[in-house]
Biopython code that builds the backbone (N, CA, C, O; Angstrom):
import numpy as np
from Bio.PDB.StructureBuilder import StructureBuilder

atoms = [
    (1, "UNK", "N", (1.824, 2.870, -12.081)),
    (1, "UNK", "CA", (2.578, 3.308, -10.933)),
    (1, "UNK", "C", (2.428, 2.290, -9.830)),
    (1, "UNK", "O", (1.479, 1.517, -9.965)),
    (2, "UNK", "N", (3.210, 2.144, -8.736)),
    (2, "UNK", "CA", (3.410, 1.568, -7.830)),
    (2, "UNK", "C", (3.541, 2.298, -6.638)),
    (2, "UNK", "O", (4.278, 3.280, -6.554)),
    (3, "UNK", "N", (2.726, 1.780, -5.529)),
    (3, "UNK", "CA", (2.746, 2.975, -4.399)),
    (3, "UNK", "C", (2.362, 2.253, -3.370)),
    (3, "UNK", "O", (1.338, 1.599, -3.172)),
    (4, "UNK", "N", (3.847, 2.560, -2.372)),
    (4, "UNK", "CA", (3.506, 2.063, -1.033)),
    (4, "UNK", "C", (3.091, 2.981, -0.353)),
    (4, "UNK", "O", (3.344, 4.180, -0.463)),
    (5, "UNK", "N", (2.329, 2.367, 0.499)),
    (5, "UNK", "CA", (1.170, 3.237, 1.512)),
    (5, "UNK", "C", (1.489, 2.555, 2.984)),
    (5, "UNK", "O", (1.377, 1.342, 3.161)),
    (6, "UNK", "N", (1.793, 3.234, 3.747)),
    (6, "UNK", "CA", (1.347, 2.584, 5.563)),
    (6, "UNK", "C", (0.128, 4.066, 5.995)),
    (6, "UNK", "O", (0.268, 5.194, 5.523)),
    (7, "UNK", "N", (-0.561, 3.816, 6.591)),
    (7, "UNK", "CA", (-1.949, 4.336, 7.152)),
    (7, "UNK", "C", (-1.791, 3.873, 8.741)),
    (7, "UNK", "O", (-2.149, 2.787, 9.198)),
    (8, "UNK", "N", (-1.246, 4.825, 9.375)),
    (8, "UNK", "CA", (-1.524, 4.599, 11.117)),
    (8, "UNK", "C", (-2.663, 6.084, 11.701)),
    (8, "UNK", "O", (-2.678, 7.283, 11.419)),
    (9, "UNK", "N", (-3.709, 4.980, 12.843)),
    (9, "UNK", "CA", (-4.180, 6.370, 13.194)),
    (9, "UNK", "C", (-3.173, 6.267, 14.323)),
    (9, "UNK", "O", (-2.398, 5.387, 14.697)),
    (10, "UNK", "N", (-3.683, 8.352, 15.012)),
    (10, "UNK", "CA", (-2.628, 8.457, 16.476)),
    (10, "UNK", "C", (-3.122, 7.724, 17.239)),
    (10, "UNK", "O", (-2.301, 7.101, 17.912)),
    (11, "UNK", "N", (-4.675, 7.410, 17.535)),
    (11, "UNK", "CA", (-5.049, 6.674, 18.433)),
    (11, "UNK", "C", (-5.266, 5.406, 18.101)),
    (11, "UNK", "O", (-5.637, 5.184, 16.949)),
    (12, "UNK", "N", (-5.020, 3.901, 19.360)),
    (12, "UNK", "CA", (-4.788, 3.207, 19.701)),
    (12, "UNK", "C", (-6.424, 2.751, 19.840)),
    (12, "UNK", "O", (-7.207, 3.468, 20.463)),
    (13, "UNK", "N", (-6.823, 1.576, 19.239)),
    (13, "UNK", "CA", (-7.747, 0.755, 19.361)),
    (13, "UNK", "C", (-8.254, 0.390, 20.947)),
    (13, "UNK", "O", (-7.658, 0.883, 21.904)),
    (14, "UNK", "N", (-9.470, -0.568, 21.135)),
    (14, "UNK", "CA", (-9.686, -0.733, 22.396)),
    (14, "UNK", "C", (-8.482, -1.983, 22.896)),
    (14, "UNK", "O", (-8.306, -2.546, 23.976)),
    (15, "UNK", "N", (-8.009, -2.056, 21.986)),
    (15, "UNK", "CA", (-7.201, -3.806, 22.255)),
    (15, "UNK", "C", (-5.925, -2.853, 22.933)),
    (15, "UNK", "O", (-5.007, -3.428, 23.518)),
    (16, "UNK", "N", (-5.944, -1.450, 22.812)),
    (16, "UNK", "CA", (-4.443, -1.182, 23.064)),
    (16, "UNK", "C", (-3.709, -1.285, 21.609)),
    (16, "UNK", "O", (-2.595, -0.766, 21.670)),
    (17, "UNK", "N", (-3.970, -1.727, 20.517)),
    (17, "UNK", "CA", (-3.294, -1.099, 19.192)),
    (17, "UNK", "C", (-3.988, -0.683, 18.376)),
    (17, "UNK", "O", (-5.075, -0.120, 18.504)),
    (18, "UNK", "N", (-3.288, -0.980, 17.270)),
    (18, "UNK", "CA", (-3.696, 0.095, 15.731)),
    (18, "UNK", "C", (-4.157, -1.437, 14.796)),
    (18, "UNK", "O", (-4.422, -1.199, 13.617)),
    (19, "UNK", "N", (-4.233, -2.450, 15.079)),
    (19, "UNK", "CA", (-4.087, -2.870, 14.151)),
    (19, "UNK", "C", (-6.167, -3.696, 13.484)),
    (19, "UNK", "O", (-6.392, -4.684, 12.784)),
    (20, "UNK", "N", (-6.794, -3.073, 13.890)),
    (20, "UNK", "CA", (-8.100, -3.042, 13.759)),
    (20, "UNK", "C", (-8.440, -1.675, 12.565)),
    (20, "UNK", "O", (-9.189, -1.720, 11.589)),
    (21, "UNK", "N", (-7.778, -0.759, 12.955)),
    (21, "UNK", "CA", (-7.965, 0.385, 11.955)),
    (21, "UNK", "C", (-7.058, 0.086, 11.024)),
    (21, "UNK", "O", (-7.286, 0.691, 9.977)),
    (22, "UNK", "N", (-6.042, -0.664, 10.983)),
    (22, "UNK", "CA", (-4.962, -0.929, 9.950)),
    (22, "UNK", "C", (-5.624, -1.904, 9.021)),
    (22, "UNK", "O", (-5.396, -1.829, 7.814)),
    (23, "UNK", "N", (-6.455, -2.843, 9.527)),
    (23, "UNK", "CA", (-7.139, -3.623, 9.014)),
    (23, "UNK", "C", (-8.143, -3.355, 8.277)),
    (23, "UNK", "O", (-8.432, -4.212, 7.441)),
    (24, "UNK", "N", (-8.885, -2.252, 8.334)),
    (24, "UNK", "CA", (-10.080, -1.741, 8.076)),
    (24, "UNK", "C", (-9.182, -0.508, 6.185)),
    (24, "UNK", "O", (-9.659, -0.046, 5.149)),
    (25, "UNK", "N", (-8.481, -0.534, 6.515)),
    (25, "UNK", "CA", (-7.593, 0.294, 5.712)),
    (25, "UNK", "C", (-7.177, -0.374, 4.603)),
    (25, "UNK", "O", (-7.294, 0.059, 3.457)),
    (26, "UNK", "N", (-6.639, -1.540, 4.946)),
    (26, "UNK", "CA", (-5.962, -2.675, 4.073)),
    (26, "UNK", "C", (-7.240, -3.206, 3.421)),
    (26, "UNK", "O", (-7.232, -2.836, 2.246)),
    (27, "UNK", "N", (-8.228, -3.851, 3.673)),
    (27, "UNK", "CA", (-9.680, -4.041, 3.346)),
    (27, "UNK", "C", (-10.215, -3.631, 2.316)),
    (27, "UNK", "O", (-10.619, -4.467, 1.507)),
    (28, "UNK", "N", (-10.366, -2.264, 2.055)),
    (28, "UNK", "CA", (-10.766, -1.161, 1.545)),
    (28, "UNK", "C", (-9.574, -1.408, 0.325)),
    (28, "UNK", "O", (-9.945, -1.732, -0.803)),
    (29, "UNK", "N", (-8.578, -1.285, 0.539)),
    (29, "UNK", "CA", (-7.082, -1.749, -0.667)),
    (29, "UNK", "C", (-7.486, -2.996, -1.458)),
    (29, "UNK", "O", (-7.845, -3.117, -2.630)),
    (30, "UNK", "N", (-7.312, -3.940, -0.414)),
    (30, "UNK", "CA", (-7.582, -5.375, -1.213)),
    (30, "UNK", "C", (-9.064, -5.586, -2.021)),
    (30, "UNK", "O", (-9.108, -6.224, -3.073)),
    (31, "UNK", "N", (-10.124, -5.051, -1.483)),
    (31, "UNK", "CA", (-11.105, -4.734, -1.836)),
    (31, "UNK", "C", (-11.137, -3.865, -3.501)),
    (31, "UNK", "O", (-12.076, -3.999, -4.286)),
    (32, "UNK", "N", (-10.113, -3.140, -3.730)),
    (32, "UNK", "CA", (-10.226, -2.372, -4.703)),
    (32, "UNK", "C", (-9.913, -3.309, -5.905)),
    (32, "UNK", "O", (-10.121, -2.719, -6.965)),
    (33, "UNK", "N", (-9.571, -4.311, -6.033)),
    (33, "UNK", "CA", (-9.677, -4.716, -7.417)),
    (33, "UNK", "C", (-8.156, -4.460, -7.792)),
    (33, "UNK", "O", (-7.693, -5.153, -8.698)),
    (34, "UNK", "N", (-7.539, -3.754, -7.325)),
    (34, "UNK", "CA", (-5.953, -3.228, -7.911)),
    (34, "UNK", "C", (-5.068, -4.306, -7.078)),
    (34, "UNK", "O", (-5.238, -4.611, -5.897)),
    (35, "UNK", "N", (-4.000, -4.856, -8.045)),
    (35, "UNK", "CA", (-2.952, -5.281, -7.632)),
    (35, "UNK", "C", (-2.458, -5.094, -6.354)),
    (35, "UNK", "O", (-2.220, -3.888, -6.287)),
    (36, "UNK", "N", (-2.200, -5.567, -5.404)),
    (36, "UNK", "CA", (-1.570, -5.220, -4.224)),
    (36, "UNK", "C", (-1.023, -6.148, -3.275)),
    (36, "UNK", "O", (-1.445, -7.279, -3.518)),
    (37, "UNK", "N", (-0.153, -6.108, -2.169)),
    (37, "UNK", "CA", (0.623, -7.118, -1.447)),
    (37, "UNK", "C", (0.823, -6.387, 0.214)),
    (37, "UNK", "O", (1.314, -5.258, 0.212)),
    (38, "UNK", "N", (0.602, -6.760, 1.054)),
    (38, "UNK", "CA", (0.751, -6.212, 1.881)),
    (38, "UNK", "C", (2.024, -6.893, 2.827)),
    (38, "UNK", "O", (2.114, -8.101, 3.045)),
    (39, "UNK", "N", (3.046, -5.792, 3.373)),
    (39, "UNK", "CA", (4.156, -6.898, 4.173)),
    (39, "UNK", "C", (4.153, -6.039, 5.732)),
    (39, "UNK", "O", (3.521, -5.040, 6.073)),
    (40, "UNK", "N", (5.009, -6.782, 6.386)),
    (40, "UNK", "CA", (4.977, -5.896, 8.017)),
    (40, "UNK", "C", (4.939, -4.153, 7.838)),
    (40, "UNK", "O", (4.403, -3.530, 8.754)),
    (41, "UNK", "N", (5.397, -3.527, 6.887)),
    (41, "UNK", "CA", (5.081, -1.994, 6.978)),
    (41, "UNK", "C", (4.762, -1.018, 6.575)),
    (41, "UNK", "O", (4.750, 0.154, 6.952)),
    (42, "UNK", "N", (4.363, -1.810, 5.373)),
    (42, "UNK", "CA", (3.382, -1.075, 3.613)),
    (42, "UNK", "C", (2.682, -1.778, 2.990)),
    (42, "UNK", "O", (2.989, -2.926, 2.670)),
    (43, "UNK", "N", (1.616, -1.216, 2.708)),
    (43, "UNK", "CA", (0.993, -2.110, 1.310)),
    (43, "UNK", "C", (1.206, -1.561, 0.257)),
    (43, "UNK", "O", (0.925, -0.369, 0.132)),
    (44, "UNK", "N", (1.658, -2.156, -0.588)),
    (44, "UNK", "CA", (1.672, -1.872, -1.920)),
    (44, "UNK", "C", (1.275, -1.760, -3.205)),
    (44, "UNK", "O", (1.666, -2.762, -3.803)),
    (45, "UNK", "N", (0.731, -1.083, -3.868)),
    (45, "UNK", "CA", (-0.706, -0.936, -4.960)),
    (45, "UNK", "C", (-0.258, -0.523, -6.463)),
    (45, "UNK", "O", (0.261, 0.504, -6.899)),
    (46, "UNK", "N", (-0.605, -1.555, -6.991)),
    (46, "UNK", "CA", (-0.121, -0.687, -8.769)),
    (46, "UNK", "C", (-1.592, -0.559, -9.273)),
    (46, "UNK", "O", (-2.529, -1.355, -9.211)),
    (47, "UNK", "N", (-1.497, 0.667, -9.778)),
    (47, "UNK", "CA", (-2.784, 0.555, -10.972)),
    (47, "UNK", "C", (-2.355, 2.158, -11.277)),
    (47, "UNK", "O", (-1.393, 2.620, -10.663)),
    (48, "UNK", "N", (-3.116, 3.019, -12.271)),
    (48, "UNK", "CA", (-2.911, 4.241, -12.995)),
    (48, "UNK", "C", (-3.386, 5.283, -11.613)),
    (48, "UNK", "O", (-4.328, 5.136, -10.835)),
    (49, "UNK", "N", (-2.343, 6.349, -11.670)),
    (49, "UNK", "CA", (-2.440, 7.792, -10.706)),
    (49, "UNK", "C", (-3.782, 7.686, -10.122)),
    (49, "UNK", "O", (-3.963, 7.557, -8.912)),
    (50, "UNK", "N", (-4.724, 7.742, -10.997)),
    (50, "UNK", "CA", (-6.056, 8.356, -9.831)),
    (50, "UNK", "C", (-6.821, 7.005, -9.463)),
    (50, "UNK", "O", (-7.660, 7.103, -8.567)),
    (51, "UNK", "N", (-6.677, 6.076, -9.900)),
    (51, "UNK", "CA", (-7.115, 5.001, -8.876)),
    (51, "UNK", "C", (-6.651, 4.778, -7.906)),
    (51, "UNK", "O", (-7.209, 4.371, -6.887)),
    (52, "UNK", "N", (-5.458, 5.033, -8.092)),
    (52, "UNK", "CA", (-4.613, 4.321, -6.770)),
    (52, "UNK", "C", (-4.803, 4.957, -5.794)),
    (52, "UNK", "O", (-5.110, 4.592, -4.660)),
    (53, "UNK", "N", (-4.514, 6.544, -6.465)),
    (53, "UNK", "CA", (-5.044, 7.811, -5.019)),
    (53, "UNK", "C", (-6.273, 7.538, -4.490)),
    (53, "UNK", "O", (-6.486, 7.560, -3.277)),
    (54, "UNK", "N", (-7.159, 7.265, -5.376)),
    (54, "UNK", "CA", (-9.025, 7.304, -4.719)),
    (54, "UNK", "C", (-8.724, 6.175, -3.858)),
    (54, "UNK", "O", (-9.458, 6.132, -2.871)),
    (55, "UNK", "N", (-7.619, 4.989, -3.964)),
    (55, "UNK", "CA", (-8.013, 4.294, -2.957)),
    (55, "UNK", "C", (-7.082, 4.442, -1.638)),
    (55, "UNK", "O", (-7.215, 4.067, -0.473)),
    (56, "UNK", "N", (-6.195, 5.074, -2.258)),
    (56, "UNK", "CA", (-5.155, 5.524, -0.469)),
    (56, "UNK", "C", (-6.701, 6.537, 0.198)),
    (56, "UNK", "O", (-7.237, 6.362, 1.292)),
    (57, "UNK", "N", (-7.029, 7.365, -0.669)),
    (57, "UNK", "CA", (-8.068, 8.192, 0.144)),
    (57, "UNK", "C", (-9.271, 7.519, 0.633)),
    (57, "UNK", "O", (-9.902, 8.032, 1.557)),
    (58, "UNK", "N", (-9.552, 6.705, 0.239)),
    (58, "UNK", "CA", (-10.521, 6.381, 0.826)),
    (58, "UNK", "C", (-10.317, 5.270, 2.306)),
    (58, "UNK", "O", (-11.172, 5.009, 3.153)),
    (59, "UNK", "N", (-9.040, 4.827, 2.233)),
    (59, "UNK", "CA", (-8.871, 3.966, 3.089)),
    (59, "UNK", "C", (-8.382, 4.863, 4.396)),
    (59, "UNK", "O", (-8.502, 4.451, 5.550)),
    (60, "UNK", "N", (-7.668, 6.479, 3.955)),
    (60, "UNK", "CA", (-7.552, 7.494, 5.040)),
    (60, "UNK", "C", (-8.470, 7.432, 5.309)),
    (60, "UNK", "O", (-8.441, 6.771, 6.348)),
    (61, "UNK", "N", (-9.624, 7.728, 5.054)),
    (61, "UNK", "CA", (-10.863, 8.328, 5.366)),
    (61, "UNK", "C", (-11.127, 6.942, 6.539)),
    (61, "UNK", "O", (-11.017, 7.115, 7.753)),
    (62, "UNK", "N", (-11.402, 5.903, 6.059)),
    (62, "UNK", "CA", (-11.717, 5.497, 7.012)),
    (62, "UNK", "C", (-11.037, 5.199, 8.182)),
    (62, "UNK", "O", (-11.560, 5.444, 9.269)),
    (63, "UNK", "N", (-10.127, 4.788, 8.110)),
    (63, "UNK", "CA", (-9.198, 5.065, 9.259)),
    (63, "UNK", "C", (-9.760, 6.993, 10.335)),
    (63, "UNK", "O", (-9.998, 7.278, 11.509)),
    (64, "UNK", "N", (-9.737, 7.422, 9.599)),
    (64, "UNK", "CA", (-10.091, 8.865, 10.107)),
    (64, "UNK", "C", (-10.970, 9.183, 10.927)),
    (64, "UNK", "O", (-11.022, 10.070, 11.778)),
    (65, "UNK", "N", (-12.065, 7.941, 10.433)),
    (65, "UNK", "CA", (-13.944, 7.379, 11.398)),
    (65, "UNK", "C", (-13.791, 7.528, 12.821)),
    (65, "UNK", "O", (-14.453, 8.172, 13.635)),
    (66, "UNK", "N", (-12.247, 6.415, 13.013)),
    (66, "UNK", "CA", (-12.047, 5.881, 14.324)),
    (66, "UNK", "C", (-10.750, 6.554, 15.202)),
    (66, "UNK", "O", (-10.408, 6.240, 16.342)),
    (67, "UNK", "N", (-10.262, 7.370, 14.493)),
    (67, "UNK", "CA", (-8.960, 8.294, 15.088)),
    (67, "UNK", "C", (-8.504, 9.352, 14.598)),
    (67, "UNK", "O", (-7.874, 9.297, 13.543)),
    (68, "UNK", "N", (-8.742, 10.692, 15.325)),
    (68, "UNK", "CA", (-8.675, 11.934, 15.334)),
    (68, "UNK", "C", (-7.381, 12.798, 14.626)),
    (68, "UNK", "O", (-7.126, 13.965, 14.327)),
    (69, "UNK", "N", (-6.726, 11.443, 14.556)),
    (69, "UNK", "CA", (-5.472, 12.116, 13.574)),
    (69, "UNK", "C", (-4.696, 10.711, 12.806)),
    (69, "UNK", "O", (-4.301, 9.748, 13.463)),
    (70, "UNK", "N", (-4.576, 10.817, 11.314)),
    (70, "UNK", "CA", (-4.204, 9.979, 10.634)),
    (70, "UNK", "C", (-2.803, 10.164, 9.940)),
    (70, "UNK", "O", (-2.637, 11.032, 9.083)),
    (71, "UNK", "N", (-1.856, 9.358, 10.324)),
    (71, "UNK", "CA", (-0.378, 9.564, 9.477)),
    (71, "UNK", "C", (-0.575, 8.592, 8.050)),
    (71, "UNK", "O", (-1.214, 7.550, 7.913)),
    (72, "UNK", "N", (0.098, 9.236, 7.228)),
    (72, "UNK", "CA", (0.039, 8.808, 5.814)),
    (72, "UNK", "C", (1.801, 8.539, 5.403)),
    (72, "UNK", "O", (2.607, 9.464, 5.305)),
    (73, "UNK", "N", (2.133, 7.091, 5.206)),
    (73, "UNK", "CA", (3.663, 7.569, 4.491)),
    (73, "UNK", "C", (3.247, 7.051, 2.859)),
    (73, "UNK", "O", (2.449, 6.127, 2.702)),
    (74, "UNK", "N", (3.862, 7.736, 1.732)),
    (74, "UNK", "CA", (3.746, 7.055, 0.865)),
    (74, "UNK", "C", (4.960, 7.028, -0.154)),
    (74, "UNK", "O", (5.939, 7.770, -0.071)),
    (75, "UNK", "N", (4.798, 6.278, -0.910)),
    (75, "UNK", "CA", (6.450, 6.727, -2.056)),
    (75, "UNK", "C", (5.480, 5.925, -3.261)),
    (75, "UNK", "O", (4.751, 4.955, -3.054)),
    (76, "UNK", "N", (5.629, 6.406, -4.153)),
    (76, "UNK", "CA", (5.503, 5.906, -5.510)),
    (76, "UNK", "C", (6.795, 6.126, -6.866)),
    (76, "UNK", "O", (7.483, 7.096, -7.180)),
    (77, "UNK", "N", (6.684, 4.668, -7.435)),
    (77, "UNK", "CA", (7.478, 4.557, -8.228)),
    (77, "UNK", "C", (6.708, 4.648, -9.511)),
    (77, "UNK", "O", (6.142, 3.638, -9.927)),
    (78, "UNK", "N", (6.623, 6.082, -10.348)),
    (78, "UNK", "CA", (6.043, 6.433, -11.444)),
    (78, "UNK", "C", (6.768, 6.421, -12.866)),
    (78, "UNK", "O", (7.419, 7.340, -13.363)),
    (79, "UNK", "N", (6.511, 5.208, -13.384)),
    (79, "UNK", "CA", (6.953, 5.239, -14.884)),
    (79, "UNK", "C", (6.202, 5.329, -16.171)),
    (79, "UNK", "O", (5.923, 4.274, -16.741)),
    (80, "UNK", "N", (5.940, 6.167, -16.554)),
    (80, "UNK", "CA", (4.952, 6.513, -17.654)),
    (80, "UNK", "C", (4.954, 5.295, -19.130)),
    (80, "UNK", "O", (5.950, 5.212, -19.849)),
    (81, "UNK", "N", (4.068, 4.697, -19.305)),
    (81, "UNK", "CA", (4.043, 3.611, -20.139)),
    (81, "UNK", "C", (3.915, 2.114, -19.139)),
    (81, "UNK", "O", (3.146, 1.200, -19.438)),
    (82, "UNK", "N", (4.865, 2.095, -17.871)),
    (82, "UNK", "CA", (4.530, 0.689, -17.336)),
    (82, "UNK", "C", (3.492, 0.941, -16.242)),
    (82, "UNK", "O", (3.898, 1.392, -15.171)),
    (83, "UNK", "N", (2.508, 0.752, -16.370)),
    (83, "UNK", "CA", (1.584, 1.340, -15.382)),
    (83, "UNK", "C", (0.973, 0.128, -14.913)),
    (83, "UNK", "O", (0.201, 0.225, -13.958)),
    (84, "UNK", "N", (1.247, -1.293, -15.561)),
    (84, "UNK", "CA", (1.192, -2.567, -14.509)),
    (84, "UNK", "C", (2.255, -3.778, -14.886)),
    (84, "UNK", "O", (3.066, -3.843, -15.810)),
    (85, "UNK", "N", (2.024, -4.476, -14.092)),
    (85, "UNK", "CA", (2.848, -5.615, -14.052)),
    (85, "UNK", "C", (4.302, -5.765, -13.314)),
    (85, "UNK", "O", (5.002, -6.702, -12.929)),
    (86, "UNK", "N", (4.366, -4.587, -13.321)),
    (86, "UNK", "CA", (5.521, -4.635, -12.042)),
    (86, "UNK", "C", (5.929, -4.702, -10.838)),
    (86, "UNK", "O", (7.128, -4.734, -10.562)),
    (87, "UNK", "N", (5.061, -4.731, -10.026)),
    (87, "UNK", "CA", (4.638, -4.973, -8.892)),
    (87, "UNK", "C", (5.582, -6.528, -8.393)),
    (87, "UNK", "O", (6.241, -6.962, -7.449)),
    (88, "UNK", "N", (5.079, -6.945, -9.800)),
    (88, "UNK", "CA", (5.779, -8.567, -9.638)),
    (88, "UNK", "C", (6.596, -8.512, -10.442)),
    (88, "UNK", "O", (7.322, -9.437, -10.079)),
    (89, "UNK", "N", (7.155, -8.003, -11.511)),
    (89, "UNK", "CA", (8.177, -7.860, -12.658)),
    (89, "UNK", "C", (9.875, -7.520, -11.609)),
    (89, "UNK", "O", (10.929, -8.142, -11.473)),
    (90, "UNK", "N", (9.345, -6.268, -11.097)),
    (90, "UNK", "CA", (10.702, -5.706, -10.226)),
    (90, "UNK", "C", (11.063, -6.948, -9.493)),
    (90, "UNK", "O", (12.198, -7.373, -9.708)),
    (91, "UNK", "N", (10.275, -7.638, -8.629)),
    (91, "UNK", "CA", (11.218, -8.620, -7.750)),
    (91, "UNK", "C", (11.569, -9.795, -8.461)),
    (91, "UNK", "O", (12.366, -10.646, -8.067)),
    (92, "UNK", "N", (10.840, -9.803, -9.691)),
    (92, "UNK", "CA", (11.084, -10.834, -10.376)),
    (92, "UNK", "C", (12.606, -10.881, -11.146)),
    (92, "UNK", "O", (13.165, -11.937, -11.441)),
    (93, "UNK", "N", (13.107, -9.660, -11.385)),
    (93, "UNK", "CA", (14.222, -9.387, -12.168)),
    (93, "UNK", "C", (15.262, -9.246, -11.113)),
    (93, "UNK", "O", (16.423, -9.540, -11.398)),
    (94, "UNK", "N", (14.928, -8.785, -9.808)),
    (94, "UNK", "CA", (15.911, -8.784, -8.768)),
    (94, "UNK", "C", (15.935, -10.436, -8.327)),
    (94, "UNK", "O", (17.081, -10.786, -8.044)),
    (95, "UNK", "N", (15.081, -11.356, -8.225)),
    (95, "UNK", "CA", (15.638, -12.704, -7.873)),
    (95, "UNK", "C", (16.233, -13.277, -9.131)),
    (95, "UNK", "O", (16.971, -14.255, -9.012)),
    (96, "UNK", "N", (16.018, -12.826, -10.205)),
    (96, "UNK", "CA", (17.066, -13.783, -11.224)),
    (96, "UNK", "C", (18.756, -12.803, -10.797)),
    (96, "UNK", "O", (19.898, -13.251, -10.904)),
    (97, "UNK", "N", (18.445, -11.776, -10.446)),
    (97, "UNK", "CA", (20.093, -11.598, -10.540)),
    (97, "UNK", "C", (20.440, -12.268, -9.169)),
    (97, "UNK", "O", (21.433, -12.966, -9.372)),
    (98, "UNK", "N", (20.164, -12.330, -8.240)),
    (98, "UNK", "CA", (20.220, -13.009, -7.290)),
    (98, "UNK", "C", (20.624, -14.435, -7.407)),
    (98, "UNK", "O", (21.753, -14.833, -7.122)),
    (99, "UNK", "N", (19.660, -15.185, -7.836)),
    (99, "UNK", "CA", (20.018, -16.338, -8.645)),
    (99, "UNK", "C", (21.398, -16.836, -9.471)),
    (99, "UNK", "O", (21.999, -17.908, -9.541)),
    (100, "UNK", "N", (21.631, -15.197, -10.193)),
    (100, "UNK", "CA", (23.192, -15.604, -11.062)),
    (100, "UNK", "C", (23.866, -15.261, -10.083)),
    (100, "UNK", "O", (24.953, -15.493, -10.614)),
    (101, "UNK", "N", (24.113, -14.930, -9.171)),
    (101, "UNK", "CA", (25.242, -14.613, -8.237)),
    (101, "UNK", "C", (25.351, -13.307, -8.662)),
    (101, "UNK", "O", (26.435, -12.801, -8.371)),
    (102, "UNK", "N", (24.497, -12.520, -9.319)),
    (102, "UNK", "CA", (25.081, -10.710, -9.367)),
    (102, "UNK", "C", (24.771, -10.227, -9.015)),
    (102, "UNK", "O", (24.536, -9.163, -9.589)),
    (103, "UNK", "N", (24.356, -10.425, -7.528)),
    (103, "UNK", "CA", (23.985, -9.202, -6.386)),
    (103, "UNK", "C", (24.820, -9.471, -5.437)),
    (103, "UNK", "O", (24.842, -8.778, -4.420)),
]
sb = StructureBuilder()
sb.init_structure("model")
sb.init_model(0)
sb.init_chain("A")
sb.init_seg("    ")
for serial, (resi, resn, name, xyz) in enumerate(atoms, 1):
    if name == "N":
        sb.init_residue(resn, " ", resi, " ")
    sb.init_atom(name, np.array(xyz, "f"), 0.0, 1.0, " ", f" {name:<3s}", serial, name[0])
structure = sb.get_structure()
């Protein structure tokens, strides 16, 4: 499976943002050993259902340390049998059509 995650707390760091707890979140992701890419408004994680969850949860959690209320968005793209390699496969098949002119 493939699963984008954004993790904001409500409260605002001492800098005036989020992006110290966003950091601390992403960390904990990249840290996990699982496939992942992070861009301006998701990170994105492939590996099998309950890894992936133990690590969105654990990266709530910490986020949670430092702010009293935590938003979670997530979407996963679940296909039973491809449970890796796509992460990079999908954009890989969307730039070759790109490439032929069929997009």
């Amino acid at each position: 499976m493939i699963v984008a995650v954004s993790i904001s707390p409500s409260a605002a760091d001492e800098t005036g943002g989020v992006a110290e707890s966003v950091a601390e979140a992403v960390r904990i992701i990249r840290e996990s050993g699982l496939p992942c890419e992070t861009n301006a408004m998701f990170t994105n994680i492939e590996g099998e259902w309950d890894e992936v969850m133990d690590v969105v949860k654990r990266a709530v959690l910490k986020v949670a340390e430092t702010s009293p209320r935590v938003g979670l968005v997530l979407k996963a793209d679940i296909r039973a049998g491809h449970d890796t390699g796509e992460l990079r496969g999908k954009v890989q098949r969307l730039e070759r059509h790109l490439a032929d002119g069929g997009a």
